[in-house]
N, C-alpha and C positions, 0 to 999 in steps of 0.2 A: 281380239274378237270384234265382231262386226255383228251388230242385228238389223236384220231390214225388215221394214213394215209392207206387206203383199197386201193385206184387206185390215182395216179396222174397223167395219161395222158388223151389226150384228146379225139377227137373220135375214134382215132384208139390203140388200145390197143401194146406195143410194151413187149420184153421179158423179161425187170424191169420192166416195169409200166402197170396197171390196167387201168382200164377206171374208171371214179370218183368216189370216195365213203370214207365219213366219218364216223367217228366212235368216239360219244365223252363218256365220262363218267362222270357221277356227283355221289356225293350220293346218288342220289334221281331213280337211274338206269342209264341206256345207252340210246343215242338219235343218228339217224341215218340222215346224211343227203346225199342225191343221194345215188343210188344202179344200177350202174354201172355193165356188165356182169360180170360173175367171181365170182359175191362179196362171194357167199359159203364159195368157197374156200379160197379165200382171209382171210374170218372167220376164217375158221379151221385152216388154217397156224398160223394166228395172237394167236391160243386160245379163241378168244373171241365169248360168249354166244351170239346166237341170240334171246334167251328167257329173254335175260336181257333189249332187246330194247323195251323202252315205246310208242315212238313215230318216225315215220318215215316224214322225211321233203324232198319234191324231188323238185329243182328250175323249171326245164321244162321239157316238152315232147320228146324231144332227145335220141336216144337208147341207148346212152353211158351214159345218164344218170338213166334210168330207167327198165331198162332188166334186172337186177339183181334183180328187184323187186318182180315178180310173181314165182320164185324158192323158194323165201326166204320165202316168205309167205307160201306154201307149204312144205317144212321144217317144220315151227313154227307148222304147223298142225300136221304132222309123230312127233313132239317132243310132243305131245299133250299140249300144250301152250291152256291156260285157261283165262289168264289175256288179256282184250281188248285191242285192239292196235292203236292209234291214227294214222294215216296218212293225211299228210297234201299237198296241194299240186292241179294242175289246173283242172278245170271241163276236160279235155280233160283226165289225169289222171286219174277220177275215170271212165268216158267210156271204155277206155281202161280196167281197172281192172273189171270194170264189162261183158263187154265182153269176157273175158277170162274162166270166172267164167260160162258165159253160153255154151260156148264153151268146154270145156274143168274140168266143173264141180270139181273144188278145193277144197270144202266140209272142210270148214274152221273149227275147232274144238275150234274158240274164236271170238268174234267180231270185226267190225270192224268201227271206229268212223271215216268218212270221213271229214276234215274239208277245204273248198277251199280257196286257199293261194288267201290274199289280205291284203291291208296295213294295218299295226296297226298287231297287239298282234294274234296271232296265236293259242298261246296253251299256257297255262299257271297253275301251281299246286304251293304247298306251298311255295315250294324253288327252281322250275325252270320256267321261260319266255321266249319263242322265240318270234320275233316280224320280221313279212315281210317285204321286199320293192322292190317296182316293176323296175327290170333292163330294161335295152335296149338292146334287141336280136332279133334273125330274127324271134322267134315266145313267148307266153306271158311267161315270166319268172321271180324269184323272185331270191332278196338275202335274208338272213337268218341271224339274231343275237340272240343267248342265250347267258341267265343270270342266273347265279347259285347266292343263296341268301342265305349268311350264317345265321343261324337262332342262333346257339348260339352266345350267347354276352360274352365278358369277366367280370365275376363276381367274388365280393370281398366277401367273407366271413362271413369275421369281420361286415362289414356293413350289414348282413344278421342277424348275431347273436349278435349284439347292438341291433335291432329292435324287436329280439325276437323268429325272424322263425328259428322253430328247422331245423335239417337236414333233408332232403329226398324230397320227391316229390317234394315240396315246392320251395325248390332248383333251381331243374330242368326247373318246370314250368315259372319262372321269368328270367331263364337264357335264355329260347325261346322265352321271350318278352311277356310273357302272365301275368296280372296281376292279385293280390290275394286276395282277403278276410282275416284277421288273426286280431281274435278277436272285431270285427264289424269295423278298421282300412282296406283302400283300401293303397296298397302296390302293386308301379310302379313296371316294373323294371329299370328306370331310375334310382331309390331310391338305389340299390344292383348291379349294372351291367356297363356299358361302352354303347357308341350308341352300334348298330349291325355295321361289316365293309359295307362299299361296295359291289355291287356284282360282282362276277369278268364275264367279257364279252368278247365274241369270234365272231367275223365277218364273217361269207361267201359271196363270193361274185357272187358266182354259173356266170354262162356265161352273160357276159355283154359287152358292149361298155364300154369306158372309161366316166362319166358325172358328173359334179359339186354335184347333188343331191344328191349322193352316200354320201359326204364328210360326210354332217349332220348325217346318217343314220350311217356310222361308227366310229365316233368321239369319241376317247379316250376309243376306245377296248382295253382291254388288248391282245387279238392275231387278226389281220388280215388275213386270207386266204384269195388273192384273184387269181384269173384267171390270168394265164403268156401266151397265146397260143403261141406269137412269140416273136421274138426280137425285140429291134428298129428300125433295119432295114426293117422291116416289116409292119410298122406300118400303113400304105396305106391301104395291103391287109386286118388288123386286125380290120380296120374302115369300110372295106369295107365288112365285113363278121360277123362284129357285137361282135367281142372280145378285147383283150385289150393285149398290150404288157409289158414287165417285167418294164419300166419306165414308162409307165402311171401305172402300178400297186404302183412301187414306191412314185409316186406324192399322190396315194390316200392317201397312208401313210401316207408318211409328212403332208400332209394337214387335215387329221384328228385326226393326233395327237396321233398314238396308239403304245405302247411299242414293237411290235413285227410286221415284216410283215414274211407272210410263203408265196412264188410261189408256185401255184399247175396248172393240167389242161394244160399241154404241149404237143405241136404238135410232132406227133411221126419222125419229121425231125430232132429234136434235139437226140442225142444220149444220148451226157451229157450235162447238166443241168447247167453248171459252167458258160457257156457266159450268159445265163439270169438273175441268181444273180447275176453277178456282174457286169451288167448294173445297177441292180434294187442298189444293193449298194451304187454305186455313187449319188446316189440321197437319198436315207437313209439304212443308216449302218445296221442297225439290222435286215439284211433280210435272209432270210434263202431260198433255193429250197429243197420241200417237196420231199420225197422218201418215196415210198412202203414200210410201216411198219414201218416208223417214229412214235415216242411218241411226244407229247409234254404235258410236266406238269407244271400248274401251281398249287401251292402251298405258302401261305402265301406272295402273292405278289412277288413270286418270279418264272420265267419264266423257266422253260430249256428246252434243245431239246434233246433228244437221239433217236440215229441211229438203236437200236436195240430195237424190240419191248420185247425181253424176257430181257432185264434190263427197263424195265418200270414200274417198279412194285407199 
């Protein structure tokens, strides 16, 4: 899995940072979560295909979070984009989207599956899940977890050809967890293979208050993004405006137990980014502040970050 950082500031867009917008990659294609203004471009700089995105996930109605939305879809159409596109996201969302469309007539050249965001399991295919949960903001908003599911399993050979099954398809299909028929004998792939891993999981926490509820809903992510809008020092104003500071962001952290936290989502008072992680630090170490056209990859359990999105390969 692959995340890339599209916009990391917050409603006001500053001369490094975007307004929010993610960009993850699976095998299974690209998932977008907010589409923040700019995001086009943010695209083309990064290289990355908007024809590659399956599903669009946006937390709320907010324009820093969803102005980048009805370009892009219009794009996908001039690209002439055939495959239908999931968008998930609040009844007030699809008014809007469909407003625009009467308005301003889009003439979409692929469909569009509207699904409205609410708890539980959102969108789901063979080897990706996202799953909602409803934040606390000044209007309805959700956070966002995918799960990427590795579907091959590690398989042994030897124990394939003791049993009998020649090579080739046979192979394959038991190493994706499907089981076989051979010879009127029913053959797991328990029998040839390892369980399947884990799936590896990534947390957004799209605009929220800081709230106990969250912890459950992110518990033992492999990456955390969540909202930094201010410092500690701020934390009055951030309670009082319905977002969260870089050490309640930390605390979610620690208290859910997840290998990675990332700050995103900063008020355009900070220039640099450096006093909020290392607020968020002091309270857990493995924090990172997101930058415009950050990678992050995880691979075999194994986490990194790079700063340049053209070494992300």
């Amino acid at each position: 899995m692959k995340i890339v950082f599209l916009g990391t500031s917050a409603a006001v867009p500053t001369k490094e940072r975007n307004t929010t917008s993610i960009y993850i990659v699976t095998t299974n294609g690209a998932y977008l979560f907010d589409a923040g203004e700019g995001l086009q471009k943010q695209l083309q700089i990064a290289r990355l295909n908007p024809i590659k995105i399956k599903a669009v996930f946006i937390s709320h109605m907010h324009f820093d979070h969803v102005l980048g939305l009805p370009g892009l879809l219009m794009t996908m159409a001039l690209m002439n984009r055939k495959e239908p596109l999931t968008i998930v996201g609040t009844r007030k969302l699809f008014q809007f989207l469909k407003m625009l469309n009467e308005k301003f007539y889009m003439d979409l050249t692929f469909g569009v599956e509207f699904v409205e965001a609410h708890q539980g399991s959102v969108y789901e295919n063979k080897e990706i899940k996202v799953v909602a949960f409803p934040t606390i903001h000044s209007t309805e908003s959700y956070a966002y977890r995918i799960y990427e599911y590795k579907l091959k399993r590690k398989f042994y050979p030897e124990k394939a050809l003791k049993l009998g099954i020649p090579r080739g398809p046979l192979w394959n299909k038991l190493q994706l967890g499907n089981s076989i028929i051979l010879n009127g004998r029913k053959i797991t792939p328990e029998m040839v293979s390892d369980p399947p891993p884990p799936p590896v999981s990534v947390s957004i926490s799209g605009d929220t208050a800081y709230f106990d509820e969250l912890i459950d809903f992110f518990k033992e992510s492999d990456v955390l993004i969540y909202e930094s809008t201010f410092s500690k020092e701020l934390e009055n104003k951030a309670n009082e405006m319905l977002h969260s500071t870089s050490e309640q962001a930390a605390l979610a952290a620690l208290k859910s137990g997840v290998k990675l936290l990332v700050l995103y989502h900063f008020s355009e008072r900070y220039k640099n980014t450096k006093l909020l992680e290392e607020e968020a630090k002091k309270i857990f170490p493995n924090t990172v502040a997101a930058k415009d056209f950050m990678c992050i990859k995880i691979e075999d359990n194994d986490i990194s970050t790079i700063d340049n999105i053209e070494k992300c390969e």
